[in-house]
N, C-alpha and C positions, 0 to 999 in steps of 0.2 A: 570859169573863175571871174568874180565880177570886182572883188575888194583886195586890200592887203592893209593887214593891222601889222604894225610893227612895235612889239618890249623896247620901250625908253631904254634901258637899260642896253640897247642892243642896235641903238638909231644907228651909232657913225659905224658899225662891223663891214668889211669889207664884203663878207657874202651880201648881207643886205644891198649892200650899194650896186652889187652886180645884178642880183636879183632883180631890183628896182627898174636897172638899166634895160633889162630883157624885156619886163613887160608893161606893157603901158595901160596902168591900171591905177585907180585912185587908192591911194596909201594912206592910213592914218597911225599916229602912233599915239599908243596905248600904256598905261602906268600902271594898270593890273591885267593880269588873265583875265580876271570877270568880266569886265568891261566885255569882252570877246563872248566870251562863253554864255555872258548873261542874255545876248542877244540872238544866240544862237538858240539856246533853248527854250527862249520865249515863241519862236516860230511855231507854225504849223506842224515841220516836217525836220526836227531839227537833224536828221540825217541829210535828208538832201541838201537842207542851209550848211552844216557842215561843208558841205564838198564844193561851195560856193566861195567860201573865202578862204583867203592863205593868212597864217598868222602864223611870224617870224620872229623866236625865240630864242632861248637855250636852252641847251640841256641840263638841268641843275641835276641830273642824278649820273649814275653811270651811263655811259654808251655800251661799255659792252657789259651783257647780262646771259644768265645761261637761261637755256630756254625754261619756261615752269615745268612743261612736261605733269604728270601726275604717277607717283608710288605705285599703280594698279597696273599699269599696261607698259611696254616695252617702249623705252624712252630712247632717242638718238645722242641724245649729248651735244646736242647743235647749242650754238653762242651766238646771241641775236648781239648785231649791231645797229642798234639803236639811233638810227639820223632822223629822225621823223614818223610823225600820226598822222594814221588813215587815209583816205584814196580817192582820188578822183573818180573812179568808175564805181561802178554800183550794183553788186551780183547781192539776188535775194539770201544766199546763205550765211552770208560773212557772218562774222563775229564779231565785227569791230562795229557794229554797229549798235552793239549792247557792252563793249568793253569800255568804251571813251563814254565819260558825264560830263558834256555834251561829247558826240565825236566830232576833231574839227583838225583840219589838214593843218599840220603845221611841222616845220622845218625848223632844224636847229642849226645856229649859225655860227656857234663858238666851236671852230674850227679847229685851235691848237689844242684844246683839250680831246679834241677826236684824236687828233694826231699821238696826242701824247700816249692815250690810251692804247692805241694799235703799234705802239714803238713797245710796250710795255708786252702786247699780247708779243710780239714777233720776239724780244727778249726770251721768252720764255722754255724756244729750244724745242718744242711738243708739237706732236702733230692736231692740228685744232680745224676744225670745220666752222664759220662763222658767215653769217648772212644779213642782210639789211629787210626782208622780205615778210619778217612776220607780224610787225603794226603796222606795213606800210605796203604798195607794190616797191618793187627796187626802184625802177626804171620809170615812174612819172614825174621826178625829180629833172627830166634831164633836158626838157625846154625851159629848166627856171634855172639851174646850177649845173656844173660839170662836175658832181659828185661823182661819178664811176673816172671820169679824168684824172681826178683826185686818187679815190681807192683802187684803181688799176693798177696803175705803176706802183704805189706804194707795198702792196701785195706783189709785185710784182720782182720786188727786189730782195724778198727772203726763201727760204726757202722749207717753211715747215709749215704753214698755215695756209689755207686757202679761203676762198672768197667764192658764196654764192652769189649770184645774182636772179632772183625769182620775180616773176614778171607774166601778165596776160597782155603786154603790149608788146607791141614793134619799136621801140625806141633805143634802136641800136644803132644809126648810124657814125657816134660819138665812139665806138667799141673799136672800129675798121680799123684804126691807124697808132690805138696804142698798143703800149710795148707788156703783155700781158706775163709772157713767159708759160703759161699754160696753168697760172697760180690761180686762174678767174675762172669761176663755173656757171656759163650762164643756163637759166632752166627755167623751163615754163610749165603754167598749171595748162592743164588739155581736158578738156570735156568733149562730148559729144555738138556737133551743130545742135541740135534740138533744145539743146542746156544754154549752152553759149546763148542762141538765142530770147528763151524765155528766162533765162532765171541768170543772165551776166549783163547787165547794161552795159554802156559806153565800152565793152572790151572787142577786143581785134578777133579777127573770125580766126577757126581753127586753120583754114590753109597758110593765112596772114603768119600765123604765129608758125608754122613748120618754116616756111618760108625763109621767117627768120633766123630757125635754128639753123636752117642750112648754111645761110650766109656766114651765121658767126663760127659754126666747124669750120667751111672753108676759109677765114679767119686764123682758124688753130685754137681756137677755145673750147674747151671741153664741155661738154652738156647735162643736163639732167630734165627731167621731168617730172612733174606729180600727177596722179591722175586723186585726186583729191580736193571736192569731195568726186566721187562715185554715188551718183543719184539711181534709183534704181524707179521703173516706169514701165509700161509696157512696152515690148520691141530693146528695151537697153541693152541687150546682151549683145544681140546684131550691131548694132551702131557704134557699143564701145570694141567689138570685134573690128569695125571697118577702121576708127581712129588711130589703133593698133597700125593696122595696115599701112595705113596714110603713111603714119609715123617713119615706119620703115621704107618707106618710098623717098623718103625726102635723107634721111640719116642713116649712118653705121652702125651697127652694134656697139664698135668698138669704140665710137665717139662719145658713148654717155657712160658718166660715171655712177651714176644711179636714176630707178623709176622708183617711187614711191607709189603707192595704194592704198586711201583710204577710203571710206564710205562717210556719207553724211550722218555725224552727230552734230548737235546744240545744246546748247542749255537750257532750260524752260522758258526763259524769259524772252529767247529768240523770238517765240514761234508770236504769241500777237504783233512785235515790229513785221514780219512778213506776209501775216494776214492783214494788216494796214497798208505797207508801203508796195504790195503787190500780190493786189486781190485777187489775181490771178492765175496763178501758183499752186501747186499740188506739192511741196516737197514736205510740207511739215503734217500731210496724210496720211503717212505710211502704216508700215508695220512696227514700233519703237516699244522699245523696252527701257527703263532707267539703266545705264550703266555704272560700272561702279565708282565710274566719277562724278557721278549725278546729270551727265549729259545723257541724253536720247539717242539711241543707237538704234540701227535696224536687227534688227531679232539675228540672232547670232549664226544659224543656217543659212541665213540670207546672205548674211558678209559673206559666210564661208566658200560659197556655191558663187557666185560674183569674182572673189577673188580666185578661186582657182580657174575661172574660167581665162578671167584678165593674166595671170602668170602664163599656162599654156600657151595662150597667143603669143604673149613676148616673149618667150622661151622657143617657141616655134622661130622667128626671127633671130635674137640674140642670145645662143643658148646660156652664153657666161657673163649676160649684164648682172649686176647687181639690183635685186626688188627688193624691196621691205618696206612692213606696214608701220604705218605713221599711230600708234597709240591703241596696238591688238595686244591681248593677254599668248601666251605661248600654246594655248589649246586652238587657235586663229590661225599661228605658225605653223603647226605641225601639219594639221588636217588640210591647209590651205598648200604652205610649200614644201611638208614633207619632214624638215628639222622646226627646232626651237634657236634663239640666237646664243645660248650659252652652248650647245654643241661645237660654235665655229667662234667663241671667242667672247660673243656679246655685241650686241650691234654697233654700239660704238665702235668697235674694232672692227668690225667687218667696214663700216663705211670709211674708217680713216685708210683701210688696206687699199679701199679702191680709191683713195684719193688722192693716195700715194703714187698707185702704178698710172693715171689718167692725169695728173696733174704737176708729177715729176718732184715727189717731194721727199726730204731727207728724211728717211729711217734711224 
């Protein structure tokens, strides 16, 4: 990070001021977005310019938002909490690199209105799943602000709603010493080394990131994982069979409250940003079919055969964790794990059940 642009509007905010304090970086402050954006996108590279400066906001819309999800395939019902855009590190699949016009890391600093909004979710009495992880990583926030400081204890003191925390880093030792109650789910994306390597920039190796999860169990924080995307390559089935393994070498069965599973799609627009920003690259070669949400999917034998491989093995380890796929139609479910999620409730209920018994919440 070389700059930090700060919203007039947002100069005297107290996160700013802490912010500021943290890093000793040249700051300037700004009276529109543009001003930001417009320089971002005049660059070469404006993804990587993005991930170069911090520009310090608010959130003028809601924080919390339910996830888009799409009509065609088996949706979770997760509630994105909304603290900030896009990411320091740099994995050639993301998304966010064709979501944000320009993408450009920014943090939002109007704090009571976050507050007010999570007093409102916690009001509401229901068991709700809610995460900071889908336009941002969780946990790169946490050498600039003590955001999880903040939403730990906070989560911390009700008892019907829980708190992802999703993350390809190790920036957890902020987590050690609060008072979590078992309301905080920290979880990480896992790929294979091969993947990690070519296709995740700046992210923590896969031992790095088990490592971690160990710590935060032996913490008392409940875990989860995604294996999401699922690249498929020659030799991947062995590799993602050894990751498995790892996995279980370092954690319990009984400690995650859920694995996720899904495979690499995009949208069409991905694929030149990852023939440009990494020529190197084979993912967007594959076997792809349009799906029916107009992303690029791998030919639908292919998922299926993939993913029953990946359940077995973690079934072999954990036979009562919780898996389920991140955006498959019920012909994906059945052939892959046997049922559909309207057999056992609908997935949304199936993941609030496990979030219930893993994370001690009221029924």
């Amino acid at each position: 990070m070389s700059k930090i642009y700060i919203d007039h509007q947002v100069s005297d905010a107290p996160e700013v001021i802490s912010i500021l304090s943290r890093l000793n970086l040249p700051a300037e402050i700004v009276r529109k977005s543009d001003e930001v954006f417009g320089l971002i996108s005049a660059s070469a590279d404006p993804v990587q310019e993005g991930k170069t400066v911090l520009y310090l906001t608010r959130n003028k819309g809601p924080f919390i938002r339910k996830c888009p999800g799409t009509r065609h395939y088996r949706c979770c019902d997760y509630k994105i909490l909304h603290v900030g855009t896009f990411c320091s590190m740099d994995c050639a699949y993301c998304i966010l690199q064709t979501y944000f016009h320009p993408p450009v890391l920014q943090y939002f600093v109007n704090k009571k209105d976050l507050q007010n909004e999570i007093n409102v979710l916690f009001s509401e009495n229901k068991i709700q799943r809610i995460g900071t992880g889908e336009f941002t990583d969780s946990l790169i926030w946490e050498k600039l602000i003590d955001l999880s400081g903040f939403l730990v204890p906070a989560f911390a003191g009700q008892d019907t709603a829980v708190l992802e925390l999703k993350t390809k880093t190790t920036h957890i030792d902020g987590l050690e010493k609060l008072v979590h109650n078992r309301k905080t789910i920290i979880a990480w994306s896992l790929n294979t080394p091969e993947i990690i390597a070519t296709e995740e920039r700046g992210t923590t190796s896969l031992a790095e990131r088990l490592q971690a999860a160990a710590k935060c169990a032996s913490w008392g924080y409940p875990l989860a994982f995604h294996f999401d995307p699922l690249i498929l390559y020659d030799g991947c089935e062995n590799e993602y069979r050894q990751v498995v393994e790892q996995l279980f070498t370092q954690v319990s069965g009984d400690q995650i409250a859920w694995i996720s599973l899904g495979t690499f799609r995009f949208i069409p627009g991905l694929k030149p940003i990852v023939q440009r920003r990494f020529p190197k690259s084979k993912i967007v070669y594959g076997e792809f079919v349009t799906g029916l949400d107009n992303k690029m999917r791998y030919f639908k034998p292919l998922r299926i055969r993939l993913y029953q491989m990946m359940a077995s093995w973690i079934k072999a380890f954990a036979p009562d964790v919780l898996i389920y796929f991140c955006m498959e139609d019920d012909e994906v479910w059945e052939r892959a794990l046997g049922f559909v999620p309207k057999a056992k409730g609908g997935l949304p209920r199936m993941l609030d059940e496990s979030a219930a018994r893993h994370c001690d919440l009221k029924t």
